[in-house]
C-alpha positions as CSV (number, residue, x, y, z in Angstrom):
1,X,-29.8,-10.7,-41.5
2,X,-29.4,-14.1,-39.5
3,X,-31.0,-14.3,-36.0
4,X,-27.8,-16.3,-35.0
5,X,-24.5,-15.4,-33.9
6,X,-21.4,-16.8,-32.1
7,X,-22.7,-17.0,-28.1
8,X,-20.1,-15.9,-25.3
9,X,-19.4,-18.1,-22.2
10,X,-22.5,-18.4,-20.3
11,X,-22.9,-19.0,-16.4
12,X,-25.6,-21.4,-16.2
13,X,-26.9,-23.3,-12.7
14,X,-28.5,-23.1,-9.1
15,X,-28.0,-19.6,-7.8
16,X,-25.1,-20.7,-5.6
17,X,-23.1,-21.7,-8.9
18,X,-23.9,-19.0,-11.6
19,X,-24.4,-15.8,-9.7
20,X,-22.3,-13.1,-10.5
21,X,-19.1,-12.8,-8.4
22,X,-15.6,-10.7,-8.6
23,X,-13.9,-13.9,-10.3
24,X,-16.0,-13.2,-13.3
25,X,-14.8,-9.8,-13.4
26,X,-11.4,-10.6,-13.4
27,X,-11.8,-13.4,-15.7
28,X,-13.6,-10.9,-17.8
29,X,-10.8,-8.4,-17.6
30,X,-12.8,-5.3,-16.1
31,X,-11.9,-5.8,-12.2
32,X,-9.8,-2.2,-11.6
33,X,-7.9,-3.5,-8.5
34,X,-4.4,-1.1,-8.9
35,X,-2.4,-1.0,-5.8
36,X,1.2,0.4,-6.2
37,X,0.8,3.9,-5.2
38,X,-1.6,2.9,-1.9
39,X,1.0,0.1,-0.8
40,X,3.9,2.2,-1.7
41,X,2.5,5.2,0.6
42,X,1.1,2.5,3.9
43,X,4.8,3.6,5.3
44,X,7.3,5.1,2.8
45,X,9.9,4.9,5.6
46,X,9.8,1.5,5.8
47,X,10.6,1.1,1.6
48,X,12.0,4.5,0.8
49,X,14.0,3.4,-2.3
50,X,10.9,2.3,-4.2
51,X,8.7,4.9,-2.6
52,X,11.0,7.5,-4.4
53,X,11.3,5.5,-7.5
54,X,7.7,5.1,-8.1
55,X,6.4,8.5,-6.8
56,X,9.1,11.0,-6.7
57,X,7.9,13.5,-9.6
58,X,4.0,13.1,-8.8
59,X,1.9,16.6,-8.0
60,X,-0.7,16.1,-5.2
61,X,-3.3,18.7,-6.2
62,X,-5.6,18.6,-3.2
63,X,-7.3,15.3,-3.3
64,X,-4.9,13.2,-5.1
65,X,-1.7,12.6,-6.6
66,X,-1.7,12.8,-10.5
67,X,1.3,12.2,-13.1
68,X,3.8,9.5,-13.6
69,X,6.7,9.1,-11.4
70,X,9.9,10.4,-12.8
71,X,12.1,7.5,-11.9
72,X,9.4,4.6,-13.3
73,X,8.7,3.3,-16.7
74,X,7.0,0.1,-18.5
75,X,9.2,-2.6,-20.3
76,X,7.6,-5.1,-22.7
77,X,10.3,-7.3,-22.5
78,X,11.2,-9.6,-19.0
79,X,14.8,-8.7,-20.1
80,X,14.7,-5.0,-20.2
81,X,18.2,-2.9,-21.9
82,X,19.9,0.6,-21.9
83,X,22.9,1.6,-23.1
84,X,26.1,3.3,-21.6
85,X,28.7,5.3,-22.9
86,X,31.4,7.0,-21.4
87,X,33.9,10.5,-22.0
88,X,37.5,8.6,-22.3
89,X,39.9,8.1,-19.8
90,X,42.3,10.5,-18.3
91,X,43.8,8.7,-15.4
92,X,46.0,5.7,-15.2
93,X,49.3,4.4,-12.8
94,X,52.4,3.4,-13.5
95,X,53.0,-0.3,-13.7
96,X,56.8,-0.9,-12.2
97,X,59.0,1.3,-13.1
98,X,60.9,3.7,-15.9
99,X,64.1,5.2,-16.2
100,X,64.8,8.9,-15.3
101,X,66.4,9.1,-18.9
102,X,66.1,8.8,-22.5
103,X,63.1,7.3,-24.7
104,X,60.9,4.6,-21.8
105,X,58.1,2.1,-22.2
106,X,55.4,2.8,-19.4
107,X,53.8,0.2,-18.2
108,X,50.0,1.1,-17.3
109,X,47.3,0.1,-15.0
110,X,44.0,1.2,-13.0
111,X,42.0,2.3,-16.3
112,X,40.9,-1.3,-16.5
113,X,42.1,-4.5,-18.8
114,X,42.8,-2.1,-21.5
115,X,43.9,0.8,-19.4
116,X,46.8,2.1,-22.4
117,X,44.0,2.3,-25.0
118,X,43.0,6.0,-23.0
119,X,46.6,7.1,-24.8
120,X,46.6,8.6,-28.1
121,X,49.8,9.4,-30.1
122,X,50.5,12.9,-29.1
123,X,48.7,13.3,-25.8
124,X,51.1,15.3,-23.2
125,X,51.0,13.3,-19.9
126,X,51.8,14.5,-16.6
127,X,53.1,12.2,-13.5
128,X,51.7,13.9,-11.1
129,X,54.7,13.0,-8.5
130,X,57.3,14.1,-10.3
131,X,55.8,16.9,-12.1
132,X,57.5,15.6,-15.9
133,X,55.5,16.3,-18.7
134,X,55.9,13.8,-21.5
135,X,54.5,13.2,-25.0
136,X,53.1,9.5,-25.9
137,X,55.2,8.2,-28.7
138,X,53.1,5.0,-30.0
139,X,50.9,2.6,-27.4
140,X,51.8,-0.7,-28.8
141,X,49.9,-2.7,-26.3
142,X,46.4,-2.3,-24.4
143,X,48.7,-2.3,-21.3
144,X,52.0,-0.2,-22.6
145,X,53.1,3.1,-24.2
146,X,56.2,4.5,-25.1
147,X,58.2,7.8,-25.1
148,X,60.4,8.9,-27.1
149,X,63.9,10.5,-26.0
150,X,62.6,13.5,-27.7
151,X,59.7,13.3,-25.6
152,X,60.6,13.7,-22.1
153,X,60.6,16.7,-20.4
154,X,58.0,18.1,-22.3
155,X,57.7,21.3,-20.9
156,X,60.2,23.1,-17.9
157,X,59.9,20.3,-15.1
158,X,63.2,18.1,-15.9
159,X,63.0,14.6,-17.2
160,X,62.8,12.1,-13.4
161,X,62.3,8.1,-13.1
162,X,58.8,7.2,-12.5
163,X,58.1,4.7,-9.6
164,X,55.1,1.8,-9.1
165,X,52.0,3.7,-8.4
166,X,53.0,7.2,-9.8
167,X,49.8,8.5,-11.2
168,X,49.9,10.2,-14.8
169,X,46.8,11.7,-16.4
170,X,46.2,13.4,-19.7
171,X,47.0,17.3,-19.8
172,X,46.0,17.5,-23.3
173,X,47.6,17.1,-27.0
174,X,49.9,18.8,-29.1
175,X,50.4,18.6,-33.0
176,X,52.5,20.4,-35.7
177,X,51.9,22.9,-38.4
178,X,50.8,21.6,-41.0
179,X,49.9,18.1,-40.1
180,X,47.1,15.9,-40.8
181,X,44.2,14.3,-38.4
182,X,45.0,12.9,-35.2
183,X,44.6,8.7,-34.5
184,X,40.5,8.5,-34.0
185,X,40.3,7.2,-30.3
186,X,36.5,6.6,-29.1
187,X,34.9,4.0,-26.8
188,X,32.0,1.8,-28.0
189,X,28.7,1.9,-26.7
190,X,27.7,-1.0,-24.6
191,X,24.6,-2.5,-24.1
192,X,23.7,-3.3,-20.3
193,X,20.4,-4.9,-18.8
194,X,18.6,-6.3,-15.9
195,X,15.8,-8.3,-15.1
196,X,12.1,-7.8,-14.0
197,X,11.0,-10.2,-11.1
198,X,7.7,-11.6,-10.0
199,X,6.7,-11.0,-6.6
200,X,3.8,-12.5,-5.2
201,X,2.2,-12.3,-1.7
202,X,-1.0,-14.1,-0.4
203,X,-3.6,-13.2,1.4
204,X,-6.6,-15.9,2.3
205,X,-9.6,-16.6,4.8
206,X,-12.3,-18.8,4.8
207,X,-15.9,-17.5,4.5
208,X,-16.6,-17.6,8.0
209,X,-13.2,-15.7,9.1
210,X,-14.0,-13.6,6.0
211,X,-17.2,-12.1,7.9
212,X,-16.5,-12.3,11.5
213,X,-16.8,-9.2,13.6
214,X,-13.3,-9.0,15.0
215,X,-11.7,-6.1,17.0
216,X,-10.4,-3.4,15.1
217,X,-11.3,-4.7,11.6
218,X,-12.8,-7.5,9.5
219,X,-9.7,-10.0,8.5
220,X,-9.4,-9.7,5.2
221,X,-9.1,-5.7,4.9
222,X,-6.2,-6.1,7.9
223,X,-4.6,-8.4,6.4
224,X,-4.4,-6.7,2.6
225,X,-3.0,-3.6,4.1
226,X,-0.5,-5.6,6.5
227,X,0.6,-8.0,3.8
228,X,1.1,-4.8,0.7
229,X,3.9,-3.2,3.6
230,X,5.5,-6.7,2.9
231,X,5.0,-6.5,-0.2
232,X,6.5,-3.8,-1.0
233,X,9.8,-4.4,1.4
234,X,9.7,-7.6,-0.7
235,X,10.4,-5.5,-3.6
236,X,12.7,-3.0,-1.5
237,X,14.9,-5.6,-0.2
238,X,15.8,-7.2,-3.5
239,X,16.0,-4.1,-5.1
240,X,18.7,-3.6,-2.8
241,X,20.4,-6.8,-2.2
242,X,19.6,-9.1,-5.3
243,X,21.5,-10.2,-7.8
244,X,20.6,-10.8,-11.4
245,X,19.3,-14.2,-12.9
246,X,17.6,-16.1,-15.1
247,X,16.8,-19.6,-15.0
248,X,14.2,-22.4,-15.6
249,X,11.9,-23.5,-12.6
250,X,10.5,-27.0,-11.2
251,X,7.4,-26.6,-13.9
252,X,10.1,-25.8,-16.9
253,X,9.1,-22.1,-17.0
254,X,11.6,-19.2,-17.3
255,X,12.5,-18.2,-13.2
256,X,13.9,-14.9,-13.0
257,X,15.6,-12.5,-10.4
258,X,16.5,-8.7,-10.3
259,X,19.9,-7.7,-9.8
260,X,20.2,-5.2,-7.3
261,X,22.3,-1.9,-6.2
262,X,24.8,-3.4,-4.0
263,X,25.6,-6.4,-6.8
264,X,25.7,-3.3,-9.2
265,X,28.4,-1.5,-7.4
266,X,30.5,-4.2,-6.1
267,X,30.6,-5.6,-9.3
268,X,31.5,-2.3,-11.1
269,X,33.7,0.7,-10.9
270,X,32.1,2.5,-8.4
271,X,34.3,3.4,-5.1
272,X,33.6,1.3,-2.1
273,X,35.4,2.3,1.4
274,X,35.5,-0.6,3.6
275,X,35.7,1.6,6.9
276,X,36.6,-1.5,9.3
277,X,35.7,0.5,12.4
278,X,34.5,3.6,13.8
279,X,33.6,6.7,11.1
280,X,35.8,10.3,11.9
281,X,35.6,12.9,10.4
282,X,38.3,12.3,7.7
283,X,37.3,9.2,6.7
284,X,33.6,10.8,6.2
285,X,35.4,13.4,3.8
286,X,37.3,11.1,1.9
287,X,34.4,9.1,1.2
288,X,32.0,12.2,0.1
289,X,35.0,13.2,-1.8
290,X,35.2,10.0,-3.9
291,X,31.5,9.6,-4.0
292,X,31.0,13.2,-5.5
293,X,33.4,12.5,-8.5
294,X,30.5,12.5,-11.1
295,X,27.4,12.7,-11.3
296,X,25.2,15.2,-9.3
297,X,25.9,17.8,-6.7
298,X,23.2,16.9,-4.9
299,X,22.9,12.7,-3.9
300,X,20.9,10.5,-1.3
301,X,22.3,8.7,1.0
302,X,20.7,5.4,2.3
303,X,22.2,4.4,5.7
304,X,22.1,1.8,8.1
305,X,21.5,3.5,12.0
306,X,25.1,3.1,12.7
307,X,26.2,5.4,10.0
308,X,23.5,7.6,10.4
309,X,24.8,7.8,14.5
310,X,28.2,8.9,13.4
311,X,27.3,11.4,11.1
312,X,25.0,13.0,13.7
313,X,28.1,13.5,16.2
314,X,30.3,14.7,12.7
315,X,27.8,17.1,11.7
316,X,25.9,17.8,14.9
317,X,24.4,21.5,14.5
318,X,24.7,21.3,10.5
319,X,21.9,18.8,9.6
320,X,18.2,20.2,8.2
321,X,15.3,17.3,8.9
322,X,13.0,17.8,6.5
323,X,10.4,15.6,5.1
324,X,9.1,16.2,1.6
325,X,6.0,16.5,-0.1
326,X,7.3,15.1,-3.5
327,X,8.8,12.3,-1.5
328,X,5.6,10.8,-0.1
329,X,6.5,11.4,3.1
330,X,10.4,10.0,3.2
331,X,11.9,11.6,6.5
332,X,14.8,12.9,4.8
333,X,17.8,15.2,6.5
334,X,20.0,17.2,4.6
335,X,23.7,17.8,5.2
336,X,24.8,20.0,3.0
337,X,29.1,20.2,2.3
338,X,31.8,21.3,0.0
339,X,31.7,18.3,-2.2
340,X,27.6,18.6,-2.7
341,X,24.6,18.2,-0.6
342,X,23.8,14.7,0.8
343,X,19.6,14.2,1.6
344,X,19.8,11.2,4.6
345,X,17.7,8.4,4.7
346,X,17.7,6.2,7.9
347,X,17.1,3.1,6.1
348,X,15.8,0.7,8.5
349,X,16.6,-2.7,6.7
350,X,20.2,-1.9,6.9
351,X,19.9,-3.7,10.3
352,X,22.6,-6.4,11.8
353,X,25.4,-7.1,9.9
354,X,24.1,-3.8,7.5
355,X,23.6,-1.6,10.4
356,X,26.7,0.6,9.3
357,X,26.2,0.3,5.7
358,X,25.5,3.4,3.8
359,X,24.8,3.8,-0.4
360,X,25.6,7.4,-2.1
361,X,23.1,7.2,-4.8
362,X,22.6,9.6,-7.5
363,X,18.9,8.9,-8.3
364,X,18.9,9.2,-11.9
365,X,20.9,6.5,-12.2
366,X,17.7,4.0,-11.3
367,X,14.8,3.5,-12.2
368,X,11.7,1.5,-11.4
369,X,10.7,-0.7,-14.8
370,X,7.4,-2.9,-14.4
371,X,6.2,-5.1,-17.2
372,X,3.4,-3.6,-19.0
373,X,0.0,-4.2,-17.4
374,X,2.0,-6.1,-14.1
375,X,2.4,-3.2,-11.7
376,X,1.7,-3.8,-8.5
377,X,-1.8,-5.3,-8.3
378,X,-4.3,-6.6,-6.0
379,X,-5.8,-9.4,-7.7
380,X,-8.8,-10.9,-5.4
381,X,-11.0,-14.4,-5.3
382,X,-8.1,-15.9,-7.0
383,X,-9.2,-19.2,-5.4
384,X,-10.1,-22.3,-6.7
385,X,-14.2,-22.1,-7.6
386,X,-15.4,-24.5,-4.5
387,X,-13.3,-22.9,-2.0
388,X,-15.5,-21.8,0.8
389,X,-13.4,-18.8,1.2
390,X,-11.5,-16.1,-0.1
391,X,-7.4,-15.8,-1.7
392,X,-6.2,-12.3,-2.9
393,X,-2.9,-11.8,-3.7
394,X,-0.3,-8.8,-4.6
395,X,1.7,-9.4,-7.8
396,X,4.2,-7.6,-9.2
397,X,6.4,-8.0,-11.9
398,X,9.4,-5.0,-11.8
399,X,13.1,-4.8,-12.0
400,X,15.6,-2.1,-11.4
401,X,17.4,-0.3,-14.0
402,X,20.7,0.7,-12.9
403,X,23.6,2.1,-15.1
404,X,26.8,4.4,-14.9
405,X,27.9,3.1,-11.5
406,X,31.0,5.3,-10.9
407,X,28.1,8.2,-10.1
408,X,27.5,6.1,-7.0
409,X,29.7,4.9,-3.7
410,X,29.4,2.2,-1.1
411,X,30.8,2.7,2.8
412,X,30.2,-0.3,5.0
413,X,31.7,-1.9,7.7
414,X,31.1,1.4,10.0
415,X,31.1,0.3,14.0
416,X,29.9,2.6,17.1
């Protein structure tokens, strides 16, 4: 056996140089310095989006909270994916115009650049204005289909010319006796992805500041508590308004950004009502009637205080103000209606131009991803080694996933 072995580093000099200090335990890997649930809960009303991400699904048995947050998962990869299908179409409009008469071409729009492909040879249409069922004869283009002489008037409503905007939707298909398979229609899977950012926030004082007696509190222990709120709205804000990208910084290193919701659903088909002025009680409707379309009966709604105003006056006597326990404290009032139940959030970054901005979420369409081992930390005496002082700083390294968009609405441009 050989008295010799491969030494580790050593800390060698005067006391002032080689006594043990937190930097060695970070460099050593054992510092347990794990903030995202404490700056997360400093004032869930201020970052209520990523409050419920991260936390929403936790149990609080006495002392602490325990389990993993529903809406939150790791990613090993900067570039994190998911994939998205969807049922097929149903719904399209008439492009121009058809004759009232005899075998047509149709031209079709609002199911996207390919909005004929929803067709299948013997699907029985209906346009929905003039109350003619029709049989599809061939589709012969991603933006056309045709029917035959033989198929008009499917059905008791008489045969009528169809008109620019006339909407038409699938009632179902019909074969004959005897016949073999239908055409195979199906939509492909696509593959959809996002971004994690890192977000970094300093905190520093010099050794004398460090120790001071100051009202209220040392420095340092202020200032890590006030600097994780803005942390976290850091996080809030651009998991809200940013958009996705990735690009090289000034030291040649990958620079990356999280796209956020309202990129998500402008960008998408999701249905966005540009109010334009004052919210009534129609215009409320129609939007909870488009925003309830799919997904969940029961939604969030994120709103600026000028949305939230109108609402109180539309629904005054019919909203429950609740906060929950399994929200960390969200203030959260509940309207409930015949197109679902909406929970309210007053979020208070929709402010200025945002004030009467509003998002209809359904929450399982998001969730929190963090790259493994870069949650939300606080990493202190991240200074250089002759600093007489003290720099800690929050990093984070987390992107939003966001997919089926259409479960989800946008109204803005609400005034008082």
């Amino acid at each position: 056996m050989y008295p010799y072995h491969d030494e580790p580093t050593h800390d060698q000099g005067t006391p002032q140089v080689a006594a043990r200090d937190t930097s060695m335990s970070v460099a050593e890997g054992r510092m347990i310095v794990d903030a995202v649930d404490k700056i997360f809960l400093l004032e869930p009303n201020k970052n209520p989006l990523v409050a419920m991400l991260t936390n929403v699904g936790k149990v609080y048995d006495g002392k602490a909270w325990k389990g993993s947050g529903l809406l939150k998962a790791t990613t090993g990869n900067p570039e994190f994916k998911w994939f998205e299908d969807f049922y097929g179409g149903r719904y399209a409009k008439v492009s121009g115009v058809y004759a009232a008469a005899g075998a047509i071409t149709i031209t079709v729009t609002g199911a996207g650049s390919q909005s004929a492909y929803i067709f299948t040879i013997g699907d029985i249409i209906k346009n929905a204005r003039t109350g003619e069922n029709m049989m599809v004869d061939t589709v012969p283009t991603p933006a056309t289909i045709t029917i035959a002489a033989a198929g008009r008037s499917f059905g008791s409503t008489p045969a009528a010319a169809g008109l620019d905007g006339d909407g038409i939707f699938i009632v179902g298909n019909a074969s004959e006796e005897n016949s073999g398979a239908r055409n195979i229609n199906t939509t492909r899977v696509t593959q959809e992805s996002n971004y994690t950012q890192i977000f970094k926030t300093t905190i520093g004082a010099s050794g004398t500041e460090k120790e001071s007696n100051l009202y209220g509190d040392k420095d340092m222990p202020y200032q890590r508590a006030k600097k994780g709120t803005e942390h976290a709205l850091d996080i809030e804000r651009a998991f809200w308004f940013g958009q996705k990208k990735v690009t090289v910084g000034t030291n040649g290193k990958p620079l990356r950004a999280t796209g956020g919701i309202l990129e998500f659903i402008e960008a998408s088909n999701a249905y966005v009502q540009n109010q334009g002025g004052p919210l009534t009680a129609p215009d409320l409707n129609t939007f909870l009637r488009e925003g309830f379309t799919y997904g969940n009966d029961t939604k969030m709604l994120f709103a600026g205080g000028v949305v939230i105003q109108a609402i109180n006056e539309i629904a005054r006597g019919q909203i429950q103000t609740k906060t929950l326990d399994s929200t960390y404290g969200v203030r959260i009032n509940t309207y409930v209606t015949a197109f679902g139940t909406i929970n309210m959030i007053h979020q208070r970054l929709f402010v200025g131009e945002y004030a009467g901005w509003s998002f209809l979420l359904d929450l399982e369409c998001f969730r929190y991803r963090y790259m493994s081992n870069r949650d939300t930390k606080l990493m202190t005496n991240v200074q250089a080694p002759d600093v007489d002082g003290e720099i800690d700083q929050f990093l984070t390294e987390a992107g939003l996933e966001r997919k089926q968009a259409a479960r989800n609405a946008l109204l803005k441009g609400v005034t008082a």
